[in-house]
N, C-alpha and C positions, 0 to 999 in steps of 0.2 A: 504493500500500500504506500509505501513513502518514496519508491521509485516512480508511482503514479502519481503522487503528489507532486514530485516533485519536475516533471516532466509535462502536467497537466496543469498547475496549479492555477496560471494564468485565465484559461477556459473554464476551471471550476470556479475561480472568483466571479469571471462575468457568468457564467451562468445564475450562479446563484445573484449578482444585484440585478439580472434580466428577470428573474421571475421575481424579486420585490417587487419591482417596478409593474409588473404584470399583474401579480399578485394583489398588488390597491386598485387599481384600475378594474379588475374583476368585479370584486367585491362590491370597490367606489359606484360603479354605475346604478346596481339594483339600487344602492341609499339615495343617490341624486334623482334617479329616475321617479322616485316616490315624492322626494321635495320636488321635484319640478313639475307633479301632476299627470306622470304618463300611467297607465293600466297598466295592469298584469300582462296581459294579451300584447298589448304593443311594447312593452320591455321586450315579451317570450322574442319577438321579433327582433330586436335589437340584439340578446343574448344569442340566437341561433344564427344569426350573421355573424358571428365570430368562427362560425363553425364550417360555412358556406365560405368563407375566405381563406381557411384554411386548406380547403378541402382542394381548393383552386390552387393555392399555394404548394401542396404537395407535388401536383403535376405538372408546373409550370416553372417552378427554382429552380430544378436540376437541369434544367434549359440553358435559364439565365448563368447559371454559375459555370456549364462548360465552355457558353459563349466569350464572357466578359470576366471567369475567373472567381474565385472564394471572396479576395479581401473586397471589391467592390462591390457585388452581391450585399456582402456583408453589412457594408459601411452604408450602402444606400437602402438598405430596408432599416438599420437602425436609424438613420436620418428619417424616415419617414415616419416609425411607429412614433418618436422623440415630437414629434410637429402635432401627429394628430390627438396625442395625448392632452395635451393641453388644449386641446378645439372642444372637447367636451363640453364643456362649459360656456366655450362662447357661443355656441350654435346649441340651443337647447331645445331640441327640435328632435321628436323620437326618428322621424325619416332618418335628418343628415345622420345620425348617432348609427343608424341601421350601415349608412354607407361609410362611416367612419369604421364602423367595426367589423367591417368587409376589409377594408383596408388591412384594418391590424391585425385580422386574422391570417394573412395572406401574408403578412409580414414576418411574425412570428414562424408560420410555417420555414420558410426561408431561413429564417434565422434558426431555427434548430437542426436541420437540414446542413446548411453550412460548419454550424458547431460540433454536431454530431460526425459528420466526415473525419472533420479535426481532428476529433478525439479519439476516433478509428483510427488514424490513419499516425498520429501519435503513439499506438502502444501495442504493443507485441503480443503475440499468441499468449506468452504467460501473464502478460497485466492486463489484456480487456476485460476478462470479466470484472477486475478490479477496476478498473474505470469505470467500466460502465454504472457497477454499483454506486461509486462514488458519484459519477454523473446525475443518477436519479436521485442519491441524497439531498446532494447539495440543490437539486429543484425542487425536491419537496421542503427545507428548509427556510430557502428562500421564500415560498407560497406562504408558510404557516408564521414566519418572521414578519410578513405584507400584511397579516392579520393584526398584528400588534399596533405595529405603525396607524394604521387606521384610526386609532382615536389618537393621535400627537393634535389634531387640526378639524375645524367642523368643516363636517362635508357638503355641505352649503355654502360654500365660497370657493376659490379658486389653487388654495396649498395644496391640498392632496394632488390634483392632479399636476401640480407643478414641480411637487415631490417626484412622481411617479415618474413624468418624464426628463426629470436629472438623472433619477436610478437608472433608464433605461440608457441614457446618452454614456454615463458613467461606466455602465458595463462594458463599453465596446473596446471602453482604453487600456485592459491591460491584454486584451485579444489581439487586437490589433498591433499592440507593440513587443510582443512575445518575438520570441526571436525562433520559433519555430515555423516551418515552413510550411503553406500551402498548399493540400493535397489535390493529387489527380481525381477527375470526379468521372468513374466509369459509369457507363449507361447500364441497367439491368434489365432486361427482355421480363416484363409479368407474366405472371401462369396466368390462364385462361380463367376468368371467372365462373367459368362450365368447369371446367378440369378440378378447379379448386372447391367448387360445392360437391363434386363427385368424393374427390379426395377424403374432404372431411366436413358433412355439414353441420355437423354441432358448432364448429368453428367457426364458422360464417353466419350461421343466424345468433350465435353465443355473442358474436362480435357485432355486428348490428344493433342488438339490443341493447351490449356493454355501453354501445356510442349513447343511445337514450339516455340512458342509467347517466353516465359523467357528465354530460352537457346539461343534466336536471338537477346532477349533485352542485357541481361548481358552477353552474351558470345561473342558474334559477334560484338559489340560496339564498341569496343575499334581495332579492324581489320579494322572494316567500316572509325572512324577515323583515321587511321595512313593511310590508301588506299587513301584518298581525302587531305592528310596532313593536317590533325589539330594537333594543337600545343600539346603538352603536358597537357598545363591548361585550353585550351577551352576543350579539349576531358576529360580530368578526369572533367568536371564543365556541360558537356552533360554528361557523365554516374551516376554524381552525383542526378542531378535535375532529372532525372529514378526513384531514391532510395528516393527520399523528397516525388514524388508525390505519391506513393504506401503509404509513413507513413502517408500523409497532410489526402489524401483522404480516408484512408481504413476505417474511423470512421463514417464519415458522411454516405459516402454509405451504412454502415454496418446498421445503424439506419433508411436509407431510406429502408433498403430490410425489416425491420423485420416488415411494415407497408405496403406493396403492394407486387404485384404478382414478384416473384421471375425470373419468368421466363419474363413477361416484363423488367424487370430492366437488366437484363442481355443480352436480344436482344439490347436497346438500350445503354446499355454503350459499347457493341461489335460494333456496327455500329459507336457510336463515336469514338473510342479505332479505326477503318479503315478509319474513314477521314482524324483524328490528324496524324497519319503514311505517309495517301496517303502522306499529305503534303510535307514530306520529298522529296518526288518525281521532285516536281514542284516547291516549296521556293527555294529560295539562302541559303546556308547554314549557314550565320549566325550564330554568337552566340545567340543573342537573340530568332531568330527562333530554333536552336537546344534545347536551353532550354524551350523554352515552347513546341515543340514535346514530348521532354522527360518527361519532367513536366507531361503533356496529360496521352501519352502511359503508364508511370509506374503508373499514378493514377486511372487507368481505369485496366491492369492488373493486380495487387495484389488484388486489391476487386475481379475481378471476378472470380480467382480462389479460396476465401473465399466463396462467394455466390454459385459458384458451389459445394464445400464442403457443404455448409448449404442445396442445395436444393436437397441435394441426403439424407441429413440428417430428411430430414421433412418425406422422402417416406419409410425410413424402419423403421423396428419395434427396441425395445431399445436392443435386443439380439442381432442386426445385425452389431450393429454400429461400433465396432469396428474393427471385420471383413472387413466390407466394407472399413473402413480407408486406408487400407494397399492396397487394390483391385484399388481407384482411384489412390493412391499416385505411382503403377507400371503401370499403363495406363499413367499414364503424365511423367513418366521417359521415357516413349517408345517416347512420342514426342517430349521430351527434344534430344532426341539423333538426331534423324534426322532432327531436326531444325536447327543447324547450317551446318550440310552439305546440306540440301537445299538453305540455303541462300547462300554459298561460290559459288554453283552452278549458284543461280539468280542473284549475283554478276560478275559471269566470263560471265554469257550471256548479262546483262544488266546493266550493268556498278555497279561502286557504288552504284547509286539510287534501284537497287533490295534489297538490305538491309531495307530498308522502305516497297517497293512492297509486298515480301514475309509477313512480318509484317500484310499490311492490308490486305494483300488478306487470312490471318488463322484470324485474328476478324472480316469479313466480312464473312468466313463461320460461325462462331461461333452465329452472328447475324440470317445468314438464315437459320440455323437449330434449333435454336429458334424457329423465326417464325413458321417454318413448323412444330414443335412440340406440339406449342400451337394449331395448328388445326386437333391435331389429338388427343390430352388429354386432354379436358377443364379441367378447374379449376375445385378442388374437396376440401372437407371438408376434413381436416386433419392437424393435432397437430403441430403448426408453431412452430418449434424450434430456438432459437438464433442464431441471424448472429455471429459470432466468427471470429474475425482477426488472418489469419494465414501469417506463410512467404513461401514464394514459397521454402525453403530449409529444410521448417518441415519436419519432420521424421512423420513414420507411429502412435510411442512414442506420439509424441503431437499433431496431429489430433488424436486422439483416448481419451487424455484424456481434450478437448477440446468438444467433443461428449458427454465425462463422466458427464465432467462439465454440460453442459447444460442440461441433464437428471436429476440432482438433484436443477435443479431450475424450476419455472411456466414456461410455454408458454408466450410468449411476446402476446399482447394482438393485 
């Protein structure tokens, strides 16, 4: 780890003040979007345009970056997110905010995309897995760190967001002035979205669902509390305990899948991941009940969108792997996107409590199409590959060398 550090460290630092910076900006809008009068409904709109921009961003940076290279990629999407951060506020208007967050989501893509490369392309057979963990730490740190900050300034005036886009301009500078070199950025041919639903379709509907699931978790939260008025510090201290449980939990589970069926572990943390949610339904909202929901939900969805990445990874062959990376990671942008306008919808129909509802009723299908899968494919002999912790905001970049990684180490026994 301290040859990663120390060879990384520069990328670890701006990732992590990139997702501060990201991380208030999240949050910061459901709060604004309440002071400035917009619905549920037309937030869900503005939150799922994060996800529509991303989604564009995935297939369209690694264009830009063979064209015109990494460092200007880089430097001009961080130029960009830095500007429109700060427009927040002057355009308070849910449309521009929708086309603003088209913008940043498209940005961000790019920007992890380029990083992600980096940090591949920085460590050796023996230190990516090390990186890579370290990678996702230091973005989950940075997210639940952005929670804090949130009450330094009232979010009704213009610091937050002027915080957020110093974090985000700040990040670029110890990246940019690394004295590590620029990596080559190969093209990868996708598996057939036909070949890939044959291959493994728990995979592909587990992953479309996962996308609802995280774009209701972290997009829709902070809407959900300012709808029900929660304070500033309960509501960043619920979306935080989200981001604890994904990091507390993602190890232990990851260790429990690479020793039993993949596809059991997965039906029963989806069916847990639809109780802990129902709850929201029925508990008082409390702080203490908020944070153990959250607690719950985010330590049950980060692992399963890892275990679904791993069980689609056990069924192809090692030529496939990385193709197929790119195949789940645009199946779950699709469900990113209309996850938060279902939920502004299950919200206008059914009060605030649909923000919970919606939740369990996509890990309660995710549980029964499990099941129904395990009785149509029993268990078969075949090459268990390593559970590998990812973040639900990896690029196709690091699921792929994630895959790589585990190809040049044994099978877990």
């Amino acid at each position: 780890m301290l040859t990663v550090l120390r060879n990384s460290w520069a990328l670890l630092l701006g990732i992590m003040l990139l997702m501060l910076g990201n991380g208030i900006q999240g949050t910061l809008l459901g709060i604004r979007g309440k002071i400035e009068g917009f619905s549920p409904l037309e937030m869900s709109g503005v939150m799922s345009a994060y996800y529509l921009g991303f989604l564009f961003g995935s297939r369209l940076a690694p264009k830009m970056i063979r064209r015109v290279g990494h460092v200007r990629v880089f430097a001009a999407l961080g130029s960009l997110v830095s500007a429109v951060l700060i427009l927040y506020p002057v355009a308070p208007d849910w449309m521009a905010w929708i086309l603003m967050r088209v913008v940043v989501g498209f940005c961000f893509s790019g920007i992890y995309i380029t990083s992600e490369s980096w940090l591949n392309a920085s460590s050796t057979n023996e230190t990516r897995g090390q990186a890579l963990s370290a990678y996702m730490i230091m973005q989950m740190v940075g997210v639940i760190a952005a929670q804090a900050l949130l009450n330094l300034r009232d979010p009704g005036g213009f610091d937050l967001f002027v915080i957020s886009s110093i974090l985000v301009s700040i990040a670029f500078t110890p990246i940019l002035l690394s004295s590590s070199a620029a990596p080559s950025f190969e093209k990868t041919t996708p598996l057939s979205m036909k070949k890939l639903f044959h291959t493994s379709p728990l995979a592909c509907v587990g992953m479309f669902l996962m996308g609802g699931v995280f774009a209701t978790q972290f997009g829709m939260a902070s809407v959900w509390g300012s709808e029900v008025g929660l304070s500033v510090k309960n509501l960043s201290i619920f979306v935080g305990s989200i981001y604890v449980g994904g990091l507390v939990l993602q190890y232990p589970i990851g260790w429990l899948s690479d020793r039993i069926d993949r596809r059991t572990l997965i039906a029963w943390l989806s069916a847990f991941g639809a109780v802990a949610v129902f709850l929201g339904t029925v508990l008082p909202w409390t702080l203490l009940v908020l944070v153990a929901i959250g607690f719950m939900s985010g330590g049950v969805s980060n692992p399963l969108y890892s275990l679904l990445v791993a069980y689609a990874n056990d069924h192809l062959d090692r030529s496939e792997m990385a193709g197929a990376s790119a195949g789940l990671l645009f199946i779950n942008g699709l469900g990113a996107i209309g996850g938060p306008l279902i939920t502004g919808w299950f919200m206008q129909q059914f009060g605030p409590g649909g923000y919970f509802l919606f939740m369990a009723l996509l890990f309660a299908a995710i549980a029964a199409y499990a099941v129904w899968r395990m009785t149509r494919r029993h268990a078969q002999l075949f090459v268990r590959r390593r559970f590998r912790a990812l973040s639900p905001s990896a690029s196709a970049v690091a699921v792929e060398a994630a895959l790589d990684e585990d190809n040049k180490r044994p099978a877990a026994e």
